[in-house]
N, C-alpha and C positions, 0 to 999 in steps of 0.2 A: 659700250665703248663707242665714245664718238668719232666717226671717219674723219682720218685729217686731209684738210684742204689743201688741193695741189698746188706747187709752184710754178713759176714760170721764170727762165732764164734767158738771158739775151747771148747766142753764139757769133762772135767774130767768126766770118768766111770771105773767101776772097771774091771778090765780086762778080760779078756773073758766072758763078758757082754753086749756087745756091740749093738748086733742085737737083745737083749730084749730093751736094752734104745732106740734100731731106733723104734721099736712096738709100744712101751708103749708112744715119742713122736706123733707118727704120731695119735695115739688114743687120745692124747688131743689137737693135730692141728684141727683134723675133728672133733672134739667134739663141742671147743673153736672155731673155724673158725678164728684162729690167722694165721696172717700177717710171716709163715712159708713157704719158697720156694721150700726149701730141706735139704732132712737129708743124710749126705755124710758119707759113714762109710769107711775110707781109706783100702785100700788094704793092708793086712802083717802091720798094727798098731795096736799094743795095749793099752787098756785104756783109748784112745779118739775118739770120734765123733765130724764131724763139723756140724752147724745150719746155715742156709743161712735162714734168713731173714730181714725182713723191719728195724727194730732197734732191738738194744740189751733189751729191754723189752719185744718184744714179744719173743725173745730166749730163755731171762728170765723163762716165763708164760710156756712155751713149753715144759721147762725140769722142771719146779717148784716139787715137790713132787714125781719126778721120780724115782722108783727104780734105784739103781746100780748108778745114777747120783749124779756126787760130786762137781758139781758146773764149771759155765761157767770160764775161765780164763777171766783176765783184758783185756787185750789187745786182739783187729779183730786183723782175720789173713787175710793177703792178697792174693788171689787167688793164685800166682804165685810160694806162698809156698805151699798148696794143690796140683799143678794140678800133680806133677811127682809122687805122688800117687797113682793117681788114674787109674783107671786100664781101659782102653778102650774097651766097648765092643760093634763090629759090629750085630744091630741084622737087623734083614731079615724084613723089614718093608712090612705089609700086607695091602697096598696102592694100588688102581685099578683106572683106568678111569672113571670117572663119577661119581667115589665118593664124598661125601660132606663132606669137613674136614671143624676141627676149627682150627686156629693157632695160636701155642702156646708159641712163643718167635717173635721179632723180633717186628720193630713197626707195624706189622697188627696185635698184642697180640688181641685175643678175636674175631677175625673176622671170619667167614664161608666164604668159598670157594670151588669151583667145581674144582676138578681133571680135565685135559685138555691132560698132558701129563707125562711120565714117564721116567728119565734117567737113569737107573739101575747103570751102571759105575759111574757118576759123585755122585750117591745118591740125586738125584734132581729131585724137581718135579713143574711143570708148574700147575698154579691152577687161577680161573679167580674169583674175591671176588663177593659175591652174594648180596651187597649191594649197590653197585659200579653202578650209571648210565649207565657207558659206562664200557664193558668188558675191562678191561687190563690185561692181562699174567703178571703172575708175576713168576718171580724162585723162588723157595724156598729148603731149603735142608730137607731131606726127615725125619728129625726129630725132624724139627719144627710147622710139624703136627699131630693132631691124626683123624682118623676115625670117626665120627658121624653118620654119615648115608651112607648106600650103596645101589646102584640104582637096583630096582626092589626086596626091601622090603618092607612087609609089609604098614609103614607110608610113603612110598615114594610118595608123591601127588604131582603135580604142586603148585607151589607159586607162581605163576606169576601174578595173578588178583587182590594180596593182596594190599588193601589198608586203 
């Protein structure tokens, strides 16, 4: 079954309102546990926020009752209108060797992985999947994961006998 590709919606809000309508969505995504990807609040725009999610019902559901929100427009907008907006930010990713990531985009979405190795310059990180028969290396870029566990905490036990 092929994953479908998420939308993105343009919300009407009231202008410099913006980062109350990103709050007040994100407090009924986690509430609601709706089909919401992300809430994109452009760089230097006024009065809009975009909704990246599953369909236009759950974007609907997301912004329904929101303050300062004055309703999604008709028409998806298409990435390629968004992305000169948005505002690129390099952050310093706190990724170590031997950590256990999950990973968060790409088709190993949802999978655990061991850190193996780190590219600082390329922003790349080598990680070998923890469910995976046989180890394979895989590259990834270094913000396609996040941290779960880091070795020599606390719950850090061997899982290796598990059956």
């Amino acid at each position: 079954m092929e994953e479908e590709q998420p939308h993105l919606f343009a919300l009407k809000t009231t202008a410099n309102r913006e980062d109350q309508v990103v709050d007040f969505i994100q407090a009924h995504v986690k509430k609601r546990g709706l089909d919401v990807y992300s809430i994109i609040k452009p760089h230097k725009m006024r009065g809009y926020i975009f909704i990246e999610a599953k369909d236009r019902s759950a974007a609907m559901e997301a912004s329904n009752g929101v303050p300062y929100a004055k309703g999604l427009l008709d028409k998806e907008v298409r990435y390629e209108e968004v992305e000169p907006m948005l505002e690129q930010v390099k952050v310093q990713m706190n990724v170590q060797i031997n950590d256990i990531v999950e990973i968060i985009s790409g088709p190993f979405k949802r999978e655990k992985a061991k850190v193996t190795r780190i590219d600082q310059q390329k922003e790349e990180i080598i990680v070998e999947l923890l469910e995976a028969a046989v180890p394979i290396p895989i590259t990834l870029k270094m913000d396609s994961v996040k941290v779960i566990r880091r070795e020599g905490e606390i719950n850090d036990e061997p899982k290796e006998d598990e059956d």
